[in-house]
N, C-alpha and C positions, 0 to 999 in steps of 0.2 A: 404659598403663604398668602393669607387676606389681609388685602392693601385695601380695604375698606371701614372706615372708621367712624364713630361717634363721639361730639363732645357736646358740652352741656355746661352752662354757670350757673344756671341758673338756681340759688342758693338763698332763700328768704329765711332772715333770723325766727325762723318759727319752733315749734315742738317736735316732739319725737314722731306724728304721727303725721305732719306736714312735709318734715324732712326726710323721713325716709320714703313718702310718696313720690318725693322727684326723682330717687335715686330707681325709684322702682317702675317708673314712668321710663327712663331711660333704658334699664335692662330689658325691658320689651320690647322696644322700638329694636334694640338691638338685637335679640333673639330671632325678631319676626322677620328680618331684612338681612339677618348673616352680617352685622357688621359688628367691629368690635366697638367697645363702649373703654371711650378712653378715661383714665379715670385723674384726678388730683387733691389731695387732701383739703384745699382750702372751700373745696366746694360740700361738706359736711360740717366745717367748722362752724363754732356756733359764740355769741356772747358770752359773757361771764359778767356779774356784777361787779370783780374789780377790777377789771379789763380799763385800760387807758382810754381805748378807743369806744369801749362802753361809757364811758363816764363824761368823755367828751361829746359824745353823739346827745346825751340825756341834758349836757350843759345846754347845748344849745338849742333843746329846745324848750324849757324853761326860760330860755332868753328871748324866745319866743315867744312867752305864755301860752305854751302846752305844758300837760303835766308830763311828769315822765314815765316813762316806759317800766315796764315789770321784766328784767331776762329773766329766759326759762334756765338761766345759769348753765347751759349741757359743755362749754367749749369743745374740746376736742373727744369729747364722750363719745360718739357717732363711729368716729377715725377708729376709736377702742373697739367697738364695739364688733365691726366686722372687719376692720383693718382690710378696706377693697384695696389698696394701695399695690397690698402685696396677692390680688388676683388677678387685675386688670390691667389693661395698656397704660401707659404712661403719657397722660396726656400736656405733659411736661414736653415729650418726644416728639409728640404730634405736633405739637404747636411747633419745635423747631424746624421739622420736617415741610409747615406751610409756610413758612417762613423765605425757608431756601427755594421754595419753588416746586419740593420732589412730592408735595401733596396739594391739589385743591380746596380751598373749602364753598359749600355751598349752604345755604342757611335753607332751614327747613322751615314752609309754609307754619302760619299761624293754628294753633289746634285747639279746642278745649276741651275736659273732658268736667263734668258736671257729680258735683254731691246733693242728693245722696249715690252711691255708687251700687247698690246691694243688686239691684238688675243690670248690671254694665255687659254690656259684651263689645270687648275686645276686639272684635272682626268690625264690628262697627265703629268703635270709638278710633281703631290706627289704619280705616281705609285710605281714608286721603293721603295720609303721610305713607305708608305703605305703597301707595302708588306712584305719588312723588319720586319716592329715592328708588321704584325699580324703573322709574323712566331714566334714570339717569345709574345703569348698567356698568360702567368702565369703571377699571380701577385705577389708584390712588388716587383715591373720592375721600373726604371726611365733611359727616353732613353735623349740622348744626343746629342745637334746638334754640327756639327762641326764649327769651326769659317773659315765661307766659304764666309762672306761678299757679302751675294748671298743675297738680301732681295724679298720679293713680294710686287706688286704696284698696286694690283687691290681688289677692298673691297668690290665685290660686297657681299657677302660670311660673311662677318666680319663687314660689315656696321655698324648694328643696334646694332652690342658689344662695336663698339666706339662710338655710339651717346650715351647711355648708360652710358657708364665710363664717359665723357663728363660731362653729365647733372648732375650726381651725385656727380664730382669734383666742378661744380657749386654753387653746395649748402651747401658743404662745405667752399669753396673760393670761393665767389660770385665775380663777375667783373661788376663794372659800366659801362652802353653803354651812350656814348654822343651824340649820337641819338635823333633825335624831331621826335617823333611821331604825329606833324602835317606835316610834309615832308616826302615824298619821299626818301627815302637815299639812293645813290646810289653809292657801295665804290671800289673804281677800285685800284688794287693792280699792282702796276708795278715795274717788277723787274730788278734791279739798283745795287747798294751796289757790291759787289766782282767782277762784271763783268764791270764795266766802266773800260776806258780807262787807266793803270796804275797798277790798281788792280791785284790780285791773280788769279785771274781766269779770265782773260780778252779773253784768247784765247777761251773759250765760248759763246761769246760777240752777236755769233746769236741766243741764247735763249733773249735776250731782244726784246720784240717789238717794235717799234717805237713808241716817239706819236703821231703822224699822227695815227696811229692805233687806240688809245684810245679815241684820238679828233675824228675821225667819227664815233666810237659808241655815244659818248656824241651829237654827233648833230642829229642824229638819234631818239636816247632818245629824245630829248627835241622838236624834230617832232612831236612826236610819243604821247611822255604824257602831258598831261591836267590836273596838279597838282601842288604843288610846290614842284619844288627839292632842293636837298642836296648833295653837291659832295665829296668826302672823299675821299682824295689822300692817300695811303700808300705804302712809296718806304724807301729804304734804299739810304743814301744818300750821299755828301761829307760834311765834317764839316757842318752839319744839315741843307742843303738848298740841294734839289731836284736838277737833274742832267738829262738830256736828253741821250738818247743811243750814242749821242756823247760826252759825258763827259761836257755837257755847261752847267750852272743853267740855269734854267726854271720857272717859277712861276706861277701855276695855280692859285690860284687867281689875278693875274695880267691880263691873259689871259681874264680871266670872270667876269674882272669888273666893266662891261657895261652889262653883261646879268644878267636875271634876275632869278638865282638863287644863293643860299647861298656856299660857296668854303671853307675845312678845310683841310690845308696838315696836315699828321704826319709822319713826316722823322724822321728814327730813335726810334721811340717806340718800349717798350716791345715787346717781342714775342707774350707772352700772351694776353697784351691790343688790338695787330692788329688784332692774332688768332679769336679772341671775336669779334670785330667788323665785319671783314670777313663775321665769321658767321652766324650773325643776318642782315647785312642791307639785306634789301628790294630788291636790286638787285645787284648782285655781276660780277664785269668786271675784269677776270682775268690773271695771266701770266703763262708763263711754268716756274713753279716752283711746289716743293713738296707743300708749305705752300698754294699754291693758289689751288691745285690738292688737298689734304685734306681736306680744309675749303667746296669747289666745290661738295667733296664725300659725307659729313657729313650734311650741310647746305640742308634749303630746301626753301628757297629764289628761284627766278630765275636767274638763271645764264646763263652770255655770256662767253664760255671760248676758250682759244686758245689751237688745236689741238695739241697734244705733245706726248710722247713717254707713255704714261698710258691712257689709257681710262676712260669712265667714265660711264660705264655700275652697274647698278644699283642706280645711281642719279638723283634724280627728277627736271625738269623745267629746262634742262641744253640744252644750244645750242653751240657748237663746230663750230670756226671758223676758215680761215686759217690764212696765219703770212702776207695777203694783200687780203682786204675787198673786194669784188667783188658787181658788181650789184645785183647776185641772193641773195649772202648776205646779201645786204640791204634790201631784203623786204624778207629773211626770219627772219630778227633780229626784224622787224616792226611785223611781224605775231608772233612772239614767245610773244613781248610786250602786242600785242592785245589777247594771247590766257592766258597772265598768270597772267595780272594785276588785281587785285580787285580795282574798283573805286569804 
């Protein structure tokens, strides 16, 4: 039995695509060194806006004259999500175990690992700490990461552990898809919400694509297939009406309704409900965003996605595009449709 272990707090109230870096930063370490990775629900938990402890954190510091803070609202969405609780060690257990004396702990040297991550290699980025914890061979060891806010963005390595935790929390907490499976569903994720004009993180505002950008994939598309579609807008929005990268409402169904396929916004849904959706449509048109970079990593759909600071090495039927569509563009997007549709 391995009497060698991992734990890890390190839990910054960040986004979908920061938190599950740490999570995935540490199932590495552990894979690469044979240790188990202890796990506990509070280290995924996240803010909410009407969280007590949300509201008191934001108090104070307005009483500081800061402004306050934007949550990404996920609370325990994360826990939902792949429910590690019920795959990994209990690091509940661990902890009592170092407690009593029957475990070690030793804290693991300082590490970082740097974005953009698209060339990362692995053997390079976990040498040091790899050599560390095999200098220290004996068992009932539990090594310890430090809170270095350093997470990893690349899955190719850990893919098939989150499809896995994934599909298992499914069947647990099943999620309905509103999906016609006589259409074509094609769901384009476009990132909005904290980064319009006014917002929290506006000074960001060049990770939003245009929709010019999305509107020439969609024309493209409907070039391209001989079927009926389905379009599935998912943005984060102002008081629940969809917003252009210049902060204007926009209406895709407005837009498309004269053409002859079916238009469903969902501005503002769950984490979970978009997450799901993401996953399963039929073709997925994405943003630089973690949540679109994950759904992208895990998802085996065809995907068109925009080129960003993580790669997407080890994901199936994926085409990377830049932040303005070019001619060879277009009829590599045409040839990606013609190589991966099933009619």
């Amino acid at each position: 039995m391995n009497q060698r272990f991992l734990i890890d707090y390190d839990n910054p109230d960040a986004g979908i695509g920061h938190s599950m870096g740490i999570i995935n930063r540490a199932l590495k370490i552990a894979a690469r060194n044979n240790l188990d990775f202890a796990y506990a629900e509070d280290q995924l938990m996240k803010s909410t806006q009407d969280s007590l402890r949300w509201k008191i954190k934001q108090g104070l510091r307005t009483l500081r004259g800061k402004k306050r803070d934007e949550s990404h609202n996920i609370g325990n969405d994360l826990n939902r999500m792949l429910n590690p609780k019920n795959l990994l060690v209990s690091r509940e257990e661990i902890e009592k175990r170092i407690q009593v004396g029957e475990l070690r702990l030793i804290p693991l040297p300082a590490f970082e690992i740097h974005i953009p991550s698209n060339e990362q290699d692995d053997d390079d980025i976990y040498k040091s700490l790899d050599r560390f914890i095999q200098s220290h061979p004996e068992s009932n060891i539990v090594f310890k990461i430090g809170n270095n806010r350093f997470g990893d963005y690349e899955y190719q390595s850990t893919r098939d552990w989150f499809i896995k935790a994934y599909a298992k929390a499914r069947k647990q907490h099943p999620i309905a898809l509103t999906y016609k499976p006589t259409k074509l569903n094609v769901a384009l994720h476009i990132r909005r919400g904290d980064l319009l004009p006014g917002r929290q993180f506006s000074d960001l505002s060049d990770r939003m694509l245009p929709d010019a950008w999305y509107l020439k994939l969609l024309e493209i598309i409907q070039d391209s297939v001989h079927q009926p579609l389905a379009l599935h807008i998912f943005s984060e929005g102002r008081d629940g009406q969809y917003h252009s990268e210049d902060g204007v409402p926009f209406s895709w169904k407005d837009h498309f309704k004269d053409a002859k396929l079916e238009v469903t916004e969902y501005i503002d849904t769950s984490f979970m409900d978009t997450f799901h959706h993401l996953l399963y449509a039929d073709v997925l048109i994405g943003s630089k965003s973690g949540m679109s970079h994950l759904a992208g990593m895990l998802g085996e759909q065809i995907k068109v996605m925009p080129q960003m600071w993580h790669s997407y090495r080890g994901a199936s039927k994926t085409l990377q595009l830049g932040s303005h569509i070019t001619e060879a563009e277009i009829s590599a997007v045409t040839e990606h449709l013609a190589q991966n549709l099933v009619t």
